[in-house]
C-alpha positions as CSV (number, residue, x, y, z in Angstrom):
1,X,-8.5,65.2,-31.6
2,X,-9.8,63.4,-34.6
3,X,-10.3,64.1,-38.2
4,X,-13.2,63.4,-40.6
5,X,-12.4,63.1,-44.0
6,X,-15.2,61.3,-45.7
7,X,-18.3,59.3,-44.2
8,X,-18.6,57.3,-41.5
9,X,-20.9,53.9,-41.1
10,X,-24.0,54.4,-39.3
11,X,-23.5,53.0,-35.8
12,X,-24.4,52.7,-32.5
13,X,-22.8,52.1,-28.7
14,X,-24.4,49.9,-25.8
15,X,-22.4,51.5,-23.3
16,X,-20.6,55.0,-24.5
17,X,-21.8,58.6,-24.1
18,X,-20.1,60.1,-27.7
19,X,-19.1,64.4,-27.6
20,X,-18.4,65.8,-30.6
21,X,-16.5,69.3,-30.3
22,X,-16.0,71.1,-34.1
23,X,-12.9,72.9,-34.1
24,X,-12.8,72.9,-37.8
25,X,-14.1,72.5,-40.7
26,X,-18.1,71.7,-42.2
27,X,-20.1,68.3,-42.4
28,X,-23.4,66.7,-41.3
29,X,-24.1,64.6,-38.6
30,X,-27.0,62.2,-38.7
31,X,-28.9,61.3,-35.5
32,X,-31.3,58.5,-35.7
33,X,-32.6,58.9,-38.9
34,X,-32.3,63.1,-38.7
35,X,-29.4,65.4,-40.4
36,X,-27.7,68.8,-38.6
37,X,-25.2,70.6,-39.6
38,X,-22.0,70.9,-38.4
39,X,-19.2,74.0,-38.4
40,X,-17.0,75.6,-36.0
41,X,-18.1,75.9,-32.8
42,X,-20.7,73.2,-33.1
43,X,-21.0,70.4,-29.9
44,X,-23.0,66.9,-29.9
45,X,-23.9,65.0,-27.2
46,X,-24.4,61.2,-28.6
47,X,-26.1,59.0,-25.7
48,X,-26.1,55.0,-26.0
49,X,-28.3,53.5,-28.6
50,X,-28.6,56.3,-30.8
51,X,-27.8,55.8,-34.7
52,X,-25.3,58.2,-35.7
53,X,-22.2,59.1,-38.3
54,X,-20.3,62.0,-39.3
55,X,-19.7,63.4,-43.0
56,X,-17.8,66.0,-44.0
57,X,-14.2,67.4,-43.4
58,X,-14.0,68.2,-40.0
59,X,-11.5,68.3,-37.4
60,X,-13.2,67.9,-33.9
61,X,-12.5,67.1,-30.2
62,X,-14.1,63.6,-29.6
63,X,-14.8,62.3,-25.6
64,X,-15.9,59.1,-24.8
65,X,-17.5,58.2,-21.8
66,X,-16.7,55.4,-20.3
67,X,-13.8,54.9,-22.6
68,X,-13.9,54.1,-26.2
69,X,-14.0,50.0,-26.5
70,X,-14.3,48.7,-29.9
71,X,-16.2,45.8,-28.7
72,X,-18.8,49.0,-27.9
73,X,-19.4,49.5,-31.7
74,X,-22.1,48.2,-33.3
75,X,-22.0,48.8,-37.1
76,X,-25.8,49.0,-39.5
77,X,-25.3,46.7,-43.0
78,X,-26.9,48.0,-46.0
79,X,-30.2,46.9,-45.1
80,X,-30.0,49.1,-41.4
81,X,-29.6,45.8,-39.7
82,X,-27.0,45.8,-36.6
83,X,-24.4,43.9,-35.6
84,X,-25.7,41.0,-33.1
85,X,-29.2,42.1,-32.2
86,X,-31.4,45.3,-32.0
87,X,-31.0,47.5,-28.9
88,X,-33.8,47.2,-26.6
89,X,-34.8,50.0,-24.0
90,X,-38.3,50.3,-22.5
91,X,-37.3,53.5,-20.1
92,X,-37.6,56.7,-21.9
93,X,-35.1,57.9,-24.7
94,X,-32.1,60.5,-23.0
95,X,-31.9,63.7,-24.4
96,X,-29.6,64.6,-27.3
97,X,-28.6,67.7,-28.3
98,X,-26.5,70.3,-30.4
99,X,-25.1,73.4,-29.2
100,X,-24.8,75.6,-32.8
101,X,-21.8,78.0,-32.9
102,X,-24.4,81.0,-33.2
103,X,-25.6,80.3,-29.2
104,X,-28.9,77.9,-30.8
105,X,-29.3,75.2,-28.9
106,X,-31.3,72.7,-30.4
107,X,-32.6,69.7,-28.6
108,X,-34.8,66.9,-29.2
109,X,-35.9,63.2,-27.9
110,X,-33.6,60.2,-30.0
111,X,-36.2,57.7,-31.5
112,X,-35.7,54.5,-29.6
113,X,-38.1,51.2,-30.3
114,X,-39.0,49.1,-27.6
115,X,-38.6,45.3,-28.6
116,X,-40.9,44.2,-25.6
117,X,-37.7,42.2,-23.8
């Protein structure tokens, strides 16, 4: 389990698959550029390469898969520039998506640029 108790940086992961479970408590999470809510009940699937954080105070169950490394973490400055180098993809974007405590299921396709690499 961990606990939000303020705001988190905007960030990103090469490698890890991010879930959020709520167990407690209200907030926001931001998903590449877009804001949901967040309450009891509440799950997020975070694939790699999407721009996320947390806000709020909020007590959730957090997987990572493969296993969290810090080395994974790739934090935005002010200026939404990442650490080392922009992500590159030129597949298709995977699916995120947020399961609401009231049964909604909302899902939608994470913005991802292609940097011609």
């Amino acid at each position: 389990m961990v606990t939000i108790k303020a705001d988190s940086a905007i960030h990103y992961h090469k490698r890890q698959t991010e879930i959020y479970h709520v167990l407690q408590g209200t907030g926001v999470i931001w998903l590449d550029g877009r804001q949901f809510p967040l309450r009891k009940g509440s799950t997020v699937l975070i694939p790699p390469l999407v721009r996320h954080r947390a806000r709020g105070r909020l007590t959730i169950v957090h997987v990572v898969i493969p296993a969290f490394d810090p080395a994974d973490k790739y934090v935005e400055d002010a200026a939404g520039q990442a650490g080392l180098r922009q992500p590159c993809r030129s597949s298709m974007p995977p699916a995120c998506g947020i399961s609401m405590s009231d049964g909604r299921t909302l899902t939608w396709i994470a913005n991802v640029r292609n940097c011609g690499q």
